[in-house]
PDB file of N, CA, C, O and CB in Angstrom:
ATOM      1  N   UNK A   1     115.803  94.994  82.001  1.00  0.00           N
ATOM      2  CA  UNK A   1     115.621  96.334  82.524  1.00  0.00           C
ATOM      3  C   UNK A   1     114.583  97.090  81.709  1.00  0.00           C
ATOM      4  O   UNK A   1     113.873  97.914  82.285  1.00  0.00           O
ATOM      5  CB  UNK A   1     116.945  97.090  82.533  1.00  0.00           C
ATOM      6  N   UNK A   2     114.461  96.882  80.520  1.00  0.00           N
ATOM      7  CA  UNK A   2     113.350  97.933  79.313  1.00  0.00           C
ATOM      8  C   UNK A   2     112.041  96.798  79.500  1.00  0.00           C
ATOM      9  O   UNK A   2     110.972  97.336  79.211  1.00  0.00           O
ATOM     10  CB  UNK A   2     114.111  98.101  76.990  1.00  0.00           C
ATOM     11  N   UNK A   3     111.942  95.806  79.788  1.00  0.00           N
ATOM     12  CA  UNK A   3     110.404  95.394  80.366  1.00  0.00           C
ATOM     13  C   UNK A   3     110.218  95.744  81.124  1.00  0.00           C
ATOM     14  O   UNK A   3     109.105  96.246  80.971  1.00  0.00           O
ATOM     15  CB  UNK A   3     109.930  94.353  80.643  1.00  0.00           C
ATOM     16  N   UNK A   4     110.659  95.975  82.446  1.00  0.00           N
ATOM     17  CA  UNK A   4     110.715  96.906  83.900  1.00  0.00           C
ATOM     18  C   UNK A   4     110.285  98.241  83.499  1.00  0.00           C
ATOM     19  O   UNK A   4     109.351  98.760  84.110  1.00  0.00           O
ATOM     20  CB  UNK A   4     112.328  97.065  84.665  1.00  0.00           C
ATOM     21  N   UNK A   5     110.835  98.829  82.585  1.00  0.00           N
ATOM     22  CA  UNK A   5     110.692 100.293  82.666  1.00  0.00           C
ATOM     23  C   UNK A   5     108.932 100.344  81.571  1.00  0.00           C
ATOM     24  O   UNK A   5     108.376 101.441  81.635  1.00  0.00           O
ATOM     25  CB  UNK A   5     112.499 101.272  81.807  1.00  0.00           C
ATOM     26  N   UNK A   6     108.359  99.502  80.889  1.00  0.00           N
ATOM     27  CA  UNK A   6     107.883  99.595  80.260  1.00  0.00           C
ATOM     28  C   UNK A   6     106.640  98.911  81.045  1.00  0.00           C
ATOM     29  O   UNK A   6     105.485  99.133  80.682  1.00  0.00           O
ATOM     30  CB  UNK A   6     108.493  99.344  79.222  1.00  0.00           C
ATOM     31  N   UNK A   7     106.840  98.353  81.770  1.00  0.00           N
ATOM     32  CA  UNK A   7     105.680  97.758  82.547  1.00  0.00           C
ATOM     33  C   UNK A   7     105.592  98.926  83.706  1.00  0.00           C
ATOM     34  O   UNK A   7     104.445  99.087  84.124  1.00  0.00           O
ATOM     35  CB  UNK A   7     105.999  96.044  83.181  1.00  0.00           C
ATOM     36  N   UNK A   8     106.629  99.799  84.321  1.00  0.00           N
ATOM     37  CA  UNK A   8     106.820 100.200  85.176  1.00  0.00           C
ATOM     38  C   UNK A   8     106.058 102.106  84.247  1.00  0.00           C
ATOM     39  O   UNK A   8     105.703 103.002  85.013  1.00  0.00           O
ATOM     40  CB  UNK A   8     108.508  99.674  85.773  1.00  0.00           C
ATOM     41  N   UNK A   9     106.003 102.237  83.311  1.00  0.00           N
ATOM     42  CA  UNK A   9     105.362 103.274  82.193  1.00  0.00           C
ATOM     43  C   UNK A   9     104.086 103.226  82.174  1.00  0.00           C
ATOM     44  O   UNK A   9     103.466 104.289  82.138  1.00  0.00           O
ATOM     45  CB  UNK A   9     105.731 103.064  80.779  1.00  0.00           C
ATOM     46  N   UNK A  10     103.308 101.826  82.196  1.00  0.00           N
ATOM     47  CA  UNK A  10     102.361 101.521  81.779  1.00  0.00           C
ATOM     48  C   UNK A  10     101.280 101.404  82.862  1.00  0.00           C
ATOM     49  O   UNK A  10     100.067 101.559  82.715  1.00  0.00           O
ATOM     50  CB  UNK A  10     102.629 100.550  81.083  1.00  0.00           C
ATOM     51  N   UNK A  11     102.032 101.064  84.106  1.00  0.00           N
ATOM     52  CA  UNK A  11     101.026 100.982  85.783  1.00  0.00           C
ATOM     53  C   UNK A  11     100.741 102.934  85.864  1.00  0.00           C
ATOM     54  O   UNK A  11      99.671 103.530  85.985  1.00  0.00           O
ATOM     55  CB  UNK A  11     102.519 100.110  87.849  1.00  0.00           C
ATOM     56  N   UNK A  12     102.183 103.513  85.739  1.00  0.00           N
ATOM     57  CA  UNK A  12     101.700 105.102  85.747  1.00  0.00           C
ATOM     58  C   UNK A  12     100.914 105.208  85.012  1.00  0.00           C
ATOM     59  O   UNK A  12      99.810 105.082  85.543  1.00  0.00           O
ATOM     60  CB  UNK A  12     102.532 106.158  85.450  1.00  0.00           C
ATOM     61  N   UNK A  13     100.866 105.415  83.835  1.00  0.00           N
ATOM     62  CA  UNK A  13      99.530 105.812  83.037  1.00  0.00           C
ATOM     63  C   UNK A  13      98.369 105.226  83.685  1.00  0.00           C
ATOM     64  O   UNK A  13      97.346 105.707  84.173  1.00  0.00           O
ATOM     65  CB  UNK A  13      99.522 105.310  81.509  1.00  0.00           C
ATOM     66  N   UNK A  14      98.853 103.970  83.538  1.00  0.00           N
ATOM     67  CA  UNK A  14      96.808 103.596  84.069  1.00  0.00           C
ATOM     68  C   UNK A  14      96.345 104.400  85.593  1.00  0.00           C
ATOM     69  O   UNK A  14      95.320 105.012  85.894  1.00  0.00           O
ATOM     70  CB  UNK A  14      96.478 101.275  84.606  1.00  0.00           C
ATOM     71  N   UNK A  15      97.667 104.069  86.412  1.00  0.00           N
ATOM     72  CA  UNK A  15      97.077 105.350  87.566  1.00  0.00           C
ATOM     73  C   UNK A  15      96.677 106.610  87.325  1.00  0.00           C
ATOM     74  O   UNK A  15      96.026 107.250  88.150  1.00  0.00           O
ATOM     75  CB  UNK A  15      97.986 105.748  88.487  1.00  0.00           C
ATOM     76  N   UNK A  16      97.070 107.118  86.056  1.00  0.00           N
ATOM     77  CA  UNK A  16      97.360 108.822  85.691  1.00  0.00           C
ATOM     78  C   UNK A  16      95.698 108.720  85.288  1.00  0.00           C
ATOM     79  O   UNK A  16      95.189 109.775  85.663  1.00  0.00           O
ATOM     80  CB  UNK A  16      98.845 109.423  84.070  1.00  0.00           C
ATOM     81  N   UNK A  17      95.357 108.425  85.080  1.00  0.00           N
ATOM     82  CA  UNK A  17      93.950 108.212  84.060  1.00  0.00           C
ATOM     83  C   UNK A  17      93.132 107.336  84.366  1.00  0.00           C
ATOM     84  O   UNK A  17      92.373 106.806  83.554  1.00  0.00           O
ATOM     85  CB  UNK A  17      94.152 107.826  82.699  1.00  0.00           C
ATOM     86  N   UNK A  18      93.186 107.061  85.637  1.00  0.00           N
ATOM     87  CA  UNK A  18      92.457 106.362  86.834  1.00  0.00           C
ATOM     88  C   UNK A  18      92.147 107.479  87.766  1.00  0.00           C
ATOM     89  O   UNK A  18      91.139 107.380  88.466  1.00  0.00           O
ATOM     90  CB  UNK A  18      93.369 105.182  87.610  1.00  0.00           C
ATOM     91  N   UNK A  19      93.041 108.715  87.864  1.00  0.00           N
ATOM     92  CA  UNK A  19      93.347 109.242  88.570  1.00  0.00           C
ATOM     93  C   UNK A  19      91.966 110.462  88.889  1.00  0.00           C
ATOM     94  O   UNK A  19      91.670 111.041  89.935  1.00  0.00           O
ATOM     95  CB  UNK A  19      94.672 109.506  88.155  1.00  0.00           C
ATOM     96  N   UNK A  20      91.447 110.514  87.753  1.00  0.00           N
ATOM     97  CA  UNK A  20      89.856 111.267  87.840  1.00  0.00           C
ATOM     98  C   UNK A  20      89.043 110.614  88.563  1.00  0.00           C
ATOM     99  O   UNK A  20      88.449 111.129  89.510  1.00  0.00           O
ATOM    100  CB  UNK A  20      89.041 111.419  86.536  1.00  0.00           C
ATOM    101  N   UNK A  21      88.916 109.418  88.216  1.00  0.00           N
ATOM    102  CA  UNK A  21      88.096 108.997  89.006  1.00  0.00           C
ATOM    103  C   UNK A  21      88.347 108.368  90.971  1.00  0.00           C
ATOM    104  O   UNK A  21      87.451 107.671  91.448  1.00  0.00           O
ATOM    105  CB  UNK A  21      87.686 108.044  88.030  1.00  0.00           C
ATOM    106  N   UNK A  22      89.256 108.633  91.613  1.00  0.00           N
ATOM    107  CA  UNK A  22      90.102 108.322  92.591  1.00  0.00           C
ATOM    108  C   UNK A  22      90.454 109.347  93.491  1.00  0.00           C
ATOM    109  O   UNK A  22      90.630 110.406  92.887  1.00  0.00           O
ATOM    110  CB  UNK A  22      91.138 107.833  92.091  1.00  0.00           C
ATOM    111  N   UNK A  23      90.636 109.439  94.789  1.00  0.00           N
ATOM    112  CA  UNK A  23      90.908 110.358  95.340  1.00  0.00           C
ATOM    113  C   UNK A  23      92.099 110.463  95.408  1.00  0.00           C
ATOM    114  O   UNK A  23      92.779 109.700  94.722  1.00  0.00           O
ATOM    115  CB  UNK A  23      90.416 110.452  96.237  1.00  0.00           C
ATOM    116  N   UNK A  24      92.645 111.300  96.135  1.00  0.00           N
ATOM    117  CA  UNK A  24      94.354 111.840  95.662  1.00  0.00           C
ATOM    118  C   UNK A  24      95.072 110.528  96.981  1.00  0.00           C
ATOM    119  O   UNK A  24      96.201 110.037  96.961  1.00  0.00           O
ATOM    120  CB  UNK A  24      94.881 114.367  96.213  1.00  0.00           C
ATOM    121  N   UNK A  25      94.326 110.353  97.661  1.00  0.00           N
ATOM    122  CA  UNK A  25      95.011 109.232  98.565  1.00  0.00           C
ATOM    123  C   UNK A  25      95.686 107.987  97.629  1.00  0.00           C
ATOM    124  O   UNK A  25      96.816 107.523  97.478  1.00  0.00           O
ATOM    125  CB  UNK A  25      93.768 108.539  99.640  1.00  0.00           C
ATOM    126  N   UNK A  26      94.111 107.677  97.004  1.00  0.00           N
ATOM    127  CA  UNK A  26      94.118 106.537  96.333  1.00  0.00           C
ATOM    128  C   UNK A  26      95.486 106.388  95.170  1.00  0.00           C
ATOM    129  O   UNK A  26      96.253 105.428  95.097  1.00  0.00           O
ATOM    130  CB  UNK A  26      92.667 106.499  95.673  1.00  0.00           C
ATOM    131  N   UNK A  27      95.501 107.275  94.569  1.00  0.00           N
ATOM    132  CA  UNK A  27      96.255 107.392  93.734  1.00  0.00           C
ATOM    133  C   UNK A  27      98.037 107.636  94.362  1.00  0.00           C
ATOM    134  O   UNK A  27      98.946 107.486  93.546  1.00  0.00           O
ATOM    135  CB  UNK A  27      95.558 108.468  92.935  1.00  0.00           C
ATOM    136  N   UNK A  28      98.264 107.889  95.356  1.00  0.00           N
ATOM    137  CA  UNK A  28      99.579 108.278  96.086  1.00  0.00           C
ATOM    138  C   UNK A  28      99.788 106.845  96.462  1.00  0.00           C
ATOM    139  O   UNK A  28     100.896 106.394  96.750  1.00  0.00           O
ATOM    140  CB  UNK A  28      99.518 109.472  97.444  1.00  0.00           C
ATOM    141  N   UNK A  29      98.299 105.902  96.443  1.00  0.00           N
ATOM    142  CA  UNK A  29      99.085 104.245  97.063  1.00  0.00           C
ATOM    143  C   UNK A  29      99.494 103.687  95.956  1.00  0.00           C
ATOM    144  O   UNK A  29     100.669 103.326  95.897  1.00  0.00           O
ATOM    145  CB  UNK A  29      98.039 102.951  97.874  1.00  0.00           C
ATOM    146  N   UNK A  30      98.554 103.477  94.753  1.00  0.00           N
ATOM    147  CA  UNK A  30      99.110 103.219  93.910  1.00  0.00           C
ATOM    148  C   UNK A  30     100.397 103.663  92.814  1.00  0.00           C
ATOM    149  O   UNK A  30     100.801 102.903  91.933  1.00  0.00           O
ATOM    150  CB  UNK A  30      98.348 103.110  93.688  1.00  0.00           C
ATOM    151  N   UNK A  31     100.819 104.732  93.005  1.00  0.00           N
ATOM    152  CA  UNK A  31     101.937 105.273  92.715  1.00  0.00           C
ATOM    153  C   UNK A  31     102.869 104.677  93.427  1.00  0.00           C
ATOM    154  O   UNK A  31     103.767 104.080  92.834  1.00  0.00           O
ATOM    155  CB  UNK A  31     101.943 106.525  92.848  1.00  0.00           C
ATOM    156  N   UNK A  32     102.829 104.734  95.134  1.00  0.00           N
ATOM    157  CA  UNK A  32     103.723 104.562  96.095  1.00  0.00           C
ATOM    158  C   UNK A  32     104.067 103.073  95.847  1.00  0.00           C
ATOM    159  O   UNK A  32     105.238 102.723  95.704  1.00  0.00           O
ATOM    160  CB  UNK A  32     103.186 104.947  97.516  1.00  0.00           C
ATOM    161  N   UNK A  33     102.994 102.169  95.794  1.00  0.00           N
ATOM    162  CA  UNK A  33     103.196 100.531  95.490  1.00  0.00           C
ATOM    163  C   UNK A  33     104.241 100.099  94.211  1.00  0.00           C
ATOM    164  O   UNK A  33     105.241  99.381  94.222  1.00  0.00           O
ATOM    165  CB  UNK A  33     101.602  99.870  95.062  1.00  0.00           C
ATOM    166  N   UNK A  34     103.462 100.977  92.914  1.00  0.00           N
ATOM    167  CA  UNK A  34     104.917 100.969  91.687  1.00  0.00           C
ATOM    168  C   UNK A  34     106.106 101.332  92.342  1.00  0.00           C
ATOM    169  O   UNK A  34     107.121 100.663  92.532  1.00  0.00           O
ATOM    170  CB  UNK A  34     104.844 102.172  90.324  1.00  0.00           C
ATOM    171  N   UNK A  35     105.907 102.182  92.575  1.00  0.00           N
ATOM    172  CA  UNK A  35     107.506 102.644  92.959  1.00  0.00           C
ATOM    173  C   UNK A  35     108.561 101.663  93.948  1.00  0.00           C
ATOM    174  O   UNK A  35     109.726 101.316  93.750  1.00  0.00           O
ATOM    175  CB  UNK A  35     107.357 104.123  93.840  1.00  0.00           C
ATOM    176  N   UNK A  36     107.767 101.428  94.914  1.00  0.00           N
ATOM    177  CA  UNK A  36     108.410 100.665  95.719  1.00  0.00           C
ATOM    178  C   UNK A  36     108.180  99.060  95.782  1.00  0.00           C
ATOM    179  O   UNK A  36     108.348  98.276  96.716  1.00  0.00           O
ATOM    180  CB  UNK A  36     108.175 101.231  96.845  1.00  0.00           C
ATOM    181  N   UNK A  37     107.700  98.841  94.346  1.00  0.00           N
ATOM    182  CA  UNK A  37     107.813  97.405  94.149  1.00  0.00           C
ATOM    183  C   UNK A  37     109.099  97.252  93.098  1.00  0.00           C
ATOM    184  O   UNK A  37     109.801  96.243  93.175  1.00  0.00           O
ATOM    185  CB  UNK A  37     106.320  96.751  93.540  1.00  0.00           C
ATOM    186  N   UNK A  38     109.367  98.227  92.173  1.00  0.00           N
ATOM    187  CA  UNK A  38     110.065  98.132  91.478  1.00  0.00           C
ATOM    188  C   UNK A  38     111.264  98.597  92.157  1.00  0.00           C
ATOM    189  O   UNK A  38     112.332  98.428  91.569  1.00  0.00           O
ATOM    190  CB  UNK A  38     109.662  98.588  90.462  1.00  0.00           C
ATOM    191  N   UNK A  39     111.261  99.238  93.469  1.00  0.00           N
ATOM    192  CA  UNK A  39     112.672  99.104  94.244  1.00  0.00           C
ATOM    193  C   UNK A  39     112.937  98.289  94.745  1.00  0.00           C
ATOM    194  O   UNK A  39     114.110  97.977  94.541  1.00  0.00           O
ATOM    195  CB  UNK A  39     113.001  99.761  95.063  1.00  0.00           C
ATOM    196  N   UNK A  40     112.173  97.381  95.694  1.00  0.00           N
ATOM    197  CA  UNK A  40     112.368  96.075  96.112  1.00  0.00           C
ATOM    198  C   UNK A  40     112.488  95.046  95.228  1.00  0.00           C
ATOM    199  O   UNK A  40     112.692  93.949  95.746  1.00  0.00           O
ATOM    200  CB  UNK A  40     111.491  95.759  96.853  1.00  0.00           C
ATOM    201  N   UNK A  41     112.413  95.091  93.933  1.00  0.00           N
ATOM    202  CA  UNK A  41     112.643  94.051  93.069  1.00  0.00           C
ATOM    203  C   UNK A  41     114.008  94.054  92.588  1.00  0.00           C
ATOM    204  O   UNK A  41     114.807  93.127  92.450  1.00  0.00           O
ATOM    205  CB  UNK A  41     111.743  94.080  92.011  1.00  0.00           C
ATOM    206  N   UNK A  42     114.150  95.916  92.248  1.00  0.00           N
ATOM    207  CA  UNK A  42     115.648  96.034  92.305  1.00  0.00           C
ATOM    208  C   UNK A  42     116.755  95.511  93.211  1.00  0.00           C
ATOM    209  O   UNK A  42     117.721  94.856  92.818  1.00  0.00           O
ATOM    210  CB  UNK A  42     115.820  97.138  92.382  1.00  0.00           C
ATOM    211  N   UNK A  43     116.464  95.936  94.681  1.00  0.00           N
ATOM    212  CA  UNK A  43     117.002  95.770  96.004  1.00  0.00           C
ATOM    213  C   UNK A  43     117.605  94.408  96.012  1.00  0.00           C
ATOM    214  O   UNK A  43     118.797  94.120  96.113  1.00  0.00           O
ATOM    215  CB  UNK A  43     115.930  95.951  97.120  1.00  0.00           C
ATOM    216  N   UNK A  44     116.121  93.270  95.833  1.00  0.00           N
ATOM    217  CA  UNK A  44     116.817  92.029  96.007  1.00  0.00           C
ATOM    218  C   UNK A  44     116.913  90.960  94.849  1.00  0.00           C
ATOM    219  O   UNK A  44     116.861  89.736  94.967  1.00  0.00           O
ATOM    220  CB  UNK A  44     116.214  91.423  97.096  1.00  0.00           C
ATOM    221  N   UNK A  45     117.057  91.675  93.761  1.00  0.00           N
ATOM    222  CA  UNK A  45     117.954  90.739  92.818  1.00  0.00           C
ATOM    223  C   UNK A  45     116.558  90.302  92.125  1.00  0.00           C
ATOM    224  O   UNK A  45     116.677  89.196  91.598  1.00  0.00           O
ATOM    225  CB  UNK A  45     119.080  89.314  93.646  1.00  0.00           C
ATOM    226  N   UNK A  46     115.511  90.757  92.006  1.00  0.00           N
ATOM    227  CA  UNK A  46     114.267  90.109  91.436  1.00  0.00           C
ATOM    228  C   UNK A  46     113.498  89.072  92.514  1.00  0.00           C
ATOM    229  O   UNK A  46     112.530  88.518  91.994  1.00  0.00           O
ATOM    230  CB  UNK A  46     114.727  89.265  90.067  1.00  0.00           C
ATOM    231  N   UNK A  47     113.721  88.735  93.794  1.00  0.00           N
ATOM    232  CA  UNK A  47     113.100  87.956  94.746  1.00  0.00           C
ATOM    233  C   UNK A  47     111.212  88.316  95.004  1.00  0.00           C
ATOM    234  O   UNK A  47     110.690  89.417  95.185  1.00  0.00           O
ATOM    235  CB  UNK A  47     114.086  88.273  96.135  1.00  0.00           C
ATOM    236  N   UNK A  48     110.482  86.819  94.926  1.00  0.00           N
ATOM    237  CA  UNK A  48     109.228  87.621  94.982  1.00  0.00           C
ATOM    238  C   UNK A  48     108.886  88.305  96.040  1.00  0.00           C
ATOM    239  O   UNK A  48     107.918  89.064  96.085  1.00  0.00           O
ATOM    240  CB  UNK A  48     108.229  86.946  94.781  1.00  0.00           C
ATOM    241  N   UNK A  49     109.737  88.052  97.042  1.00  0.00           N
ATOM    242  CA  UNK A  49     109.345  88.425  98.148  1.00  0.00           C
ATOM    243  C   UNK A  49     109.546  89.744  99.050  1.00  0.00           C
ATOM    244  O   UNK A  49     108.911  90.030 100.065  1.00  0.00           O
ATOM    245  CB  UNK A  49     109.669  87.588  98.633  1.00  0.00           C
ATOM    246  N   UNK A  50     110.628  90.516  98.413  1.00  0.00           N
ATOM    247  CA  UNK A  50     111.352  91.829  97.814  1.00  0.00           C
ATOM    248  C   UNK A  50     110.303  92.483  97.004  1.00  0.00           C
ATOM    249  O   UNK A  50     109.904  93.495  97.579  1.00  0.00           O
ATOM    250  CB  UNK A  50     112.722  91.514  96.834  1.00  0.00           C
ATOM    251  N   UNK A  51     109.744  92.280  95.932  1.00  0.00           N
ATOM    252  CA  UNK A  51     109.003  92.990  94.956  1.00  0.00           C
ATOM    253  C   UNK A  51     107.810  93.279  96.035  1.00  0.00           C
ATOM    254  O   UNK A  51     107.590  94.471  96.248  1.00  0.00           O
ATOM    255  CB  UNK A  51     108.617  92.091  93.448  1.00  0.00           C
ATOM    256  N   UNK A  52     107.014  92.323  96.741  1.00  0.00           N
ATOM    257  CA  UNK A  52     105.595  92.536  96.915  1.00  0.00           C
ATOM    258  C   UNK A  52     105.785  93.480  98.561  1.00  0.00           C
ATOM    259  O   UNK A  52     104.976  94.294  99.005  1.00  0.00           O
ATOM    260  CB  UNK A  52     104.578  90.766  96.927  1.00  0.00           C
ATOM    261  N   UNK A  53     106.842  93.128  99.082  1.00  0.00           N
ATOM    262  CA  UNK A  53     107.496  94.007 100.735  1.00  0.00           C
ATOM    263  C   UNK A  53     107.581  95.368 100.031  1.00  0.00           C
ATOM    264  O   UNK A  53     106.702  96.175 100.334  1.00  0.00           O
ATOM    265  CB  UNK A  53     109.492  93.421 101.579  1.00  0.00           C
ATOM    266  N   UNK A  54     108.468  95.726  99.176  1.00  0.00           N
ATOM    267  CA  UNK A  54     108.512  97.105  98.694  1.00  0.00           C
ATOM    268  C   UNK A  54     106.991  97.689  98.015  1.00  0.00           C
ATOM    269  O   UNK A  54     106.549  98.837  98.056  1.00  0.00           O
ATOM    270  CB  UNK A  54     109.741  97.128  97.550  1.00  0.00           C
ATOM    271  N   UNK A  55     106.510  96.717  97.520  1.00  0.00           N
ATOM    272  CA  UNK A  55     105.197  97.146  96.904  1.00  0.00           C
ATOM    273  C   UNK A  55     103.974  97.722  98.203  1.00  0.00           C
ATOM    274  O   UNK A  55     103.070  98.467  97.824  1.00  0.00           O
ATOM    275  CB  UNK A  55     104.582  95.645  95.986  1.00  0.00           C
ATOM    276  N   UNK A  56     104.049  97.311  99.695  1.00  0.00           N
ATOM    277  CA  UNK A  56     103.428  97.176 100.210  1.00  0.00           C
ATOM    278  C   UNK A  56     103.787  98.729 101.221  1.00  0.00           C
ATOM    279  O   UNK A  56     103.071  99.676 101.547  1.00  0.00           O
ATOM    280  CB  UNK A  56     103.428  95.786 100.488  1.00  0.00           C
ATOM    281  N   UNK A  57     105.413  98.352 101.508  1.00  0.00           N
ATOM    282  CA  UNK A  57     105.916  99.865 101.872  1.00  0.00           C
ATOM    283  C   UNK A  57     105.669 100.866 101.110  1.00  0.00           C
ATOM    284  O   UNK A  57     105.413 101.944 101.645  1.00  0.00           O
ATOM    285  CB  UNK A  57     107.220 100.011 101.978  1.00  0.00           C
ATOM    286  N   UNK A  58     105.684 100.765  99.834  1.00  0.00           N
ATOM    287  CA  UNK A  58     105.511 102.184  99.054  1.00  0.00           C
ATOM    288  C   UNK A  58     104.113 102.577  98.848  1.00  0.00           C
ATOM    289  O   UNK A  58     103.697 103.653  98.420  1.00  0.00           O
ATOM    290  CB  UNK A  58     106.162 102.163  97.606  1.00  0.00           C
ATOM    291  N   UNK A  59     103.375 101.425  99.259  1.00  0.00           N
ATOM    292  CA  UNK A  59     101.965 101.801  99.110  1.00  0.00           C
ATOM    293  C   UNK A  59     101.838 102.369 100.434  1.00  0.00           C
ATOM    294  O   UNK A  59     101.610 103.561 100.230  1.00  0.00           O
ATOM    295  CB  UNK A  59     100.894 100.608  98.749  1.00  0.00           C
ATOM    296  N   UNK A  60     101.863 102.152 101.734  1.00  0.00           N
ATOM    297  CA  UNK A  60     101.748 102.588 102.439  1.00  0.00           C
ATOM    298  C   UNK A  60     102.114 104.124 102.838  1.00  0.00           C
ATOM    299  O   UNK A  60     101.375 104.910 103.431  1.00  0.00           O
ATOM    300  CB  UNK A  60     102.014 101.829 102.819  1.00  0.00           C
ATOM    301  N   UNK A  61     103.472 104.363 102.354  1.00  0.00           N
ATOM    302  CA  UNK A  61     104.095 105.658 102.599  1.00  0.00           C
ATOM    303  C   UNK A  61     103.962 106.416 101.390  1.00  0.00           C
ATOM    304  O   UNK A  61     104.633 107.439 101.520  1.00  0.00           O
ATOM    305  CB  UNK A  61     105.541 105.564 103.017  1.00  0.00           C
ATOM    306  N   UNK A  62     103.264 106.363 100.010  1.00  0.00           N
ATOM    307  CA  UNK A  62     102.552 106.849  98.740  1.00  0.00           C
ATOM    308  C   UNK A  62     100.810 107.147  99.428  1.00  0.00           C
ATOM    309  O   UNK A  62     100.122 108.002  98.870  1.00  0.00           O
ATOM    310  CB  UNK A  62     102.674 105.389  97.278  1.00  0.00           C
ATOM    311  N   UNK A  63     100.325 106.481 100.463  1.00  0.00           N
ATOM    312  CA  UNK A  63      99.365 107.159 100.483  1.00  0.00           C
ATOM    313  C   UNK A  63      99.139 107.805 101.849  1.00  0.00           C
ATOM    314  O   UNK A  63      98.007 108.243 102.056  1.00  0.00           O
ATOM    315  CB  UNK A  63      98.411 106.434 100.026  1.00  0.00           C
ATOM    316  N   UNK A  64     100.207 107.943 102.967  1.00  0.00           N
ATOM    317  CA  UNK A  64     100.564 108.957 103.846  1.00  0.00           C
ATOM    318  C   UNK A  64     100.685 110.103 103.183  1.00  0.00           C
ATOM    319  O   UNK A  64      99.951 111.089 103.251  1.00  0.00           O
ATOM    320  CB  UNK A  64     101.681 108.713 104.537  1.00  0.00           C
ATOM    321  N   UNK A  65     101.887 109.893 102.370  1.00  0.00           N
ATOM    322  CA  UNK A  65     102.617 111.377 101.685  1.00  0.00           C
ATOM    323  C   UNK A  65     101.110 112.060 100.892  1.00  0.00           C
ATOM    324  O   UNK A  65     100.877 113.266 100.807  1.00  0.00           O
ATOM    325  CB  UNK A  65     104.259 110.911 100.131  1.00  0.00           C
ATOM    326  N   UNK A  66     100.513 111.321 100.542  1.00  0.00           N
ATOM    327  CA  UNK A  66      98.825 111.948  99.825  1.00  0.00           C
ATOM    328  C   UNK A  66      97.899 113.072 101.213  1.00  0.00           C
ATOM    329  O   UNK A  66      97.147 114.040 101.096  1.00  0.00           O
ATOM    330  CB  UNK A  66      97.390 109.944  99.435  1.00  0.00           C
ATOM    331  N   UNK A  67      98.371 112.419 102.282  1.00  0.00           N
ATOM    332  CA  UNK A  67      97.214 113.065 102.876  1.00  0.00           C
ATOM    333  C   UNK A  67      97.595 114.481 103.036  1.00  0.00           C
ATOM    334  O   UNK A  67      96.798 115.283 103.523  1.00  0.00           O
ATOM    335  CB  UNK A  67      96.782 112.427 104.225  1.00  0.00           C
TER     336      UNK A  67
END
């Protein structure tokens, strides 16, 4: 769980400070993708196939919620 949260620390920052150079879309997918990769990884027990589905939903609906 503390590699999760620490890998899951470390994608924010680099988005946070990516984030100048990026439009606010850009940055709501990549937010949205962390987020919802690390729920789908949660969801299904660590499955790869769970991690990269949630990664793909949260990117999608992280860069709706941007516009």
């Amino acid at each position: 769980m503390n590699k999760i949260l620490i890998t899951l620390g470390t994608l924010v920052l680099a988005a946070s400070l990516a984030g100048a150079a990026c439009q606010r879309q850009d940055v709501g997918m990549v937010a949205g993708g962390v987020v919802g990769g690390a729920a789908g990884h949660e969801l299904t027990g660590g499955s790869a196939l769970g991690t990269v589905a949630g990664a793909v939903g949260g990117a999608y609906v992280g860069r709706e919620l941007a516009r």
